[in-house]
Backbone as CSV, one residue per row, in Angstrom:
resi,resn,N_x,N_y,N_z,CA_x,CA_y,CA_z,C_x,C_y,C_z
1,UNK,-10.758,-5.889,2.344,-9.965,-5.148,1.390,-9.625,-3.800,2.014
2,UNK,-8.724,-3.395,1.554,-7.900,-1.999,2.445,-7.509,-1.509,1.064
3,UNK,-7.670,-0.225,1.131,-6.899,0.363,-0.112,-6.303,1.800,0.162
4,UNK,-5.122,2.285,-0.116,-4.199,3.317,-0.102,-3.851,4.403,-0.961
5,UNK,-4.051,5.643,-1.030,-3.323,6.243,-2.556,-2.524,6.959,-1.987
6,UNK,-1.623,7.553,-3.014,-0.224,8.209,-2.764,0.097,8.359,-4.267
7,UNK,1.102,9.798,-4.119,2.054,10.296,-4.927,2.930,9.597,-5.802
8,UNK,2.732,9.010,-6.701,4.147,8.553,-7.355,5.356,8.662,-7.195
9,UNK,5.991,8.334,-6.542,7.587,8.113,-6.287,8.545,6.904,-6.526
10,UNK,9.024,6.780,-7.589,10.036,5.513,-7.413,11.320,5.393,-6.363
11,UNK,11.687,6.601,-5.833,12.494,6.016,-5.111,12.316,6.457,-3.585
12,UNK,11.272,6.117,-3.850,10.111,5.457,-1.920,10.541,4.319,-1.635
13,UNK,11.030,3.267,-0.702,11.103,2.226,-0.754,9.200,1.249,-0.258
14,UNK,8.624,1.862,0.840,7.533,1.362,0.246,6.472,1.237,-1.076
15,UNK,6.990,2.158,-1.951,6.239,1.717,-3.571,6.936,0.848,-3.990
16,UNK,7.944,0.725,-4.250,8.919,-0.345,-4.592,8.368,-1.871,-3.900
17,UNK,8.355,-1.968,-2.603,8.156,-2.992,-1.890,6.757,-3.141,-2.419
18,UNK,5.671,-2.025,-2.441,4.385,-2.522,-3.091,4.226,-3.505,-4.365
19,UNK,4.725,-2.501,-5.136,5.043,-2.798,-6.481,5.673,-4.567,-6.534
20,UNK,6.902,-4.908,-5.476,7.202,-6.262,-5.866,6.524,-7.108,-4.965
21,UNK,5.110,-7.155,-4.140,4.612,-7.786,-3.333,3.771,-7.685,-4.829
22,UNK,3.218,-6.985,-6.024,2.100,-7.206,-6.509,2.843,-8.390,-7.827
23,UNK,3.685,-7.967,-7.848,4.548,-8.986,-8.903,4.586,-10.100,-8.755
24,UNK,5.368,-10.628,-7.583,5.674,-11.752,-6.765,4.415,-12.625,-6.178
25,UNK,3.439,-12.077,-6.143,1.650,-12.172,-4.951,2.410,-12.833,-3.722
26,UNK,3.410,-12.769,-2.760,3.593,-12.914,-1.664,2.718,-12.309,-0.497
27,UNK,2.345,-12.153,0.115,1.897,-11.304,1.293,3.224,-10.804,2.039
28,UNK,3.039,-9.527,2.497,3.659,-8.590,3.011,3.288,-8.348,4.655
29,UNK,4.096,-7.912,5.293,3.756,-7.332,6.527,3.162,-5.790,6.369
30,UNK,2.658,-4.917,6.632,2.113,-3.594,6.760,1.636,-3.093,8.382
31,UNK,2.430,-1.897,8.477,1.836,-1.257,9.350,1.178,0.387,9.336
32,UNK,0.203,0.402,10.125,-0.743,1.797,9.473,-0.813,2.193,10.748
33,UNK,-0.327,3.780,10.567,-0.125,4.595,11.536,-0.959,5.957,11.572
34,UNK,-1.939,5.864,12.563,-3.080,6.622,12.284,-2.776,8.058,12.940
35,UNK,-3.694,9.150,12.560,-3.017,10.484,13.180,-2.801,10.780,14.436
36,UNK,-3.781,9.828,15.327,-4.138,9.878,16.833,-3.052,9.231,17.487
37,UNK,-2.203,8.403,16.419,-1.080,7.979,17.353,-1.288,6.215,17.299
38,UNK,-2.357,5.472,17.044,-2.703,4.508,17.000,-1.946,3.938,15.473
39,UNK,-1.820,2.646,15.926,-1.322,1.620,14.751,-2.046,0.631,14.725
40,UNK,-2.260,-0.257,13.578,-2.831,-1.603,13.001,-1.269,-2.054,12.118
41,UNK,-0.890,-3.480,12.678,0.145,-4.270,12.101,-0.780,-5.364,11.429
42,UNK,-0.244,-5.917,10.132,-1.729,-6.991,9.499,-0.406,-7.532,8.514
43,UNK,-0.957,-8.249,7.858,-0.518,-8.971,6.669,-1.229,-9.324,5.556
44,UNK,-1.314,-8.813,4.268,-1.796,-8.523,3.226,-1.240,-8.625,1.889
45,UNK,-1.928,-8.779,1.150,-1.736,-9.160,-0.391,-2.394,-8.008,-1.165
46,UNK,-1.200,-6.994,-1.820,-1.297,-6.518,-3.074,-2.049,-6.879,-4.137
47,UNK,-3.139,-6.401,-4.502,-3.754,-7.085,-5.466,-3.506,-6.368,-6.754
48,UNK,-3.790,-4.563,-6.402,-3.396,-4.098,-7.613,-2.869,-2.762,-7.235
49,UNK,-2.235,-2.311,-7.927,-1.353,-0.775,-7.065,-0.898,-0.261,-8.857
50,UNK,-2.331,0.867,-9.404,-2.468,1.400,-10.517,-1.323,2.796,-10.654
51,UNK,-1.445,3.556,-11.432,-0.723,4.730,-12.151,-2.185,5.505,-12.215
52,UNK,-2.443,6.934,-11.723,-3.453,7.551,-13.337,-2.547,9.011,-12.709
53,UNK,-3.217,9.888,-13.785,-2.531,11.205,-13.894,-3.247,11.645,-15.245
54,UNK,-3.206,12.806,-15.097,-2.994,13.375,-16.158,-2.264,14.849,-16.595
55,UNK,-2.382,15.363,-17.414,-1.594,16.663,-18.458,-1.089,17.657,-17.041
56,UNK,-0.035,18.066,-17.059,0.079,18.933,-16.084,-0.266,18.888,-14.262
57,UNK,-0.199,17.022,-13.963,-0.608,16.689,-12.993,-0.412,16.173,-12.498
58,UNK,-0.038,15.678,-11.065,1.121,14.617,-9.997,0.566,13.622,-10.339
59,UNK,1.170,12.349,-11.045,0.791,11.367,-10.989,0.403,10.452,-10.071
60,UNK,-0.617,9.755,-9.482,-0.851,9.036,-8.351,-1.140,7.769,-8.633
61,UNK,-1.055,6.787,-7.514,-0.967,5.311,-7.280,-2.394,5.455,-6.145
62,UNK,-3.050,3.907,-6.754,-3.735,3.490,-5.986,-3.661,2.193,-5.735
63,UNK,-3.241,1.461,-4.119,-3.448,0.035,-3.661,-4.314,-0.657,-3.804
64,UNK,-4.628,-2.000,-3.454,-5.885,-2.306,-3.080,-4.819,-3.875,-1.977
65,UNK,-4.933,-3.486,-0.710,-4.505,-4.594,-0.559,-5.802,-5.793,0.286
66,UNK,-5.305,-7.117,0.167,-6.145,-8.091,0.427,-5.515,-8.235,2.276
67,UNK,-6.094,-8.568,3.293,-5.780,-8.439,4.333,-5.668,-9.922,4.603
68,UNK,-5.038,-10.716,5.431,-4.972,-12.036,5.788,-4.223,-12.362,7.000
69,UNK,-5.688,-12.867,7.532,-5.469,-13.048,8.842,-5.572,-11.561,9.803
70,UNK,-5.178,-12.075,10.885,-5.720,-10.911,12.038,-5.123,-9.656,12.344
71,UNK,-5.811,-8.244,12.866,-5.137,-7.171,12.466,-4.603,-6.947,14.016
72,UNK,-3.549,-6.236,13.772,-3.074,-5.903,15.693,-2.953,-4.651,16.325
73,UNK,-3.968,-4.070,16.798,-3.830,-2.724,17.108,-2.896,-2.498,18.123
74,UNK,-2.401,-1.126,18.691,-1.567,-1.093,19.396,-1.305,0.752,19.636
């Protein structure tokens, strides 16, 4: 399991793409780009990608994606 949070934005195209990989349960391609310069390419399933917030406060999203099959560093 891999999980992600971030800012609420609808017109991100990766929340969007989250959002309809959790709808659909397709698996997705993902790539994660680390600060050092390193990447992991994988393929994963959205399981749940929440809302919380509150009064006077950036609303945020949390992933949880399912990983499947092998990861590819690079």
């Amino acid at each position: 399991m891999f999980a992600i949070e971030v800012y609420q934005d609808n017109s991100v195209a990766g929340q969007l793409a989250l959002m309809t990989a959790l709808v659909t349960g397709v698996a997705k391609s993902f790539k994660l780009i680390l600060p050092n310069g390193n990447n992991a390419t994988f393929t994963a399933y959205v399981k749940k990608f929440n809302s919380q917030g509150a009064v006077d406060q950036a609303i945020r999203r949390s992933a949880e994606l399912r990983i499947s099959g092998s990861i590819t560093w690079a």
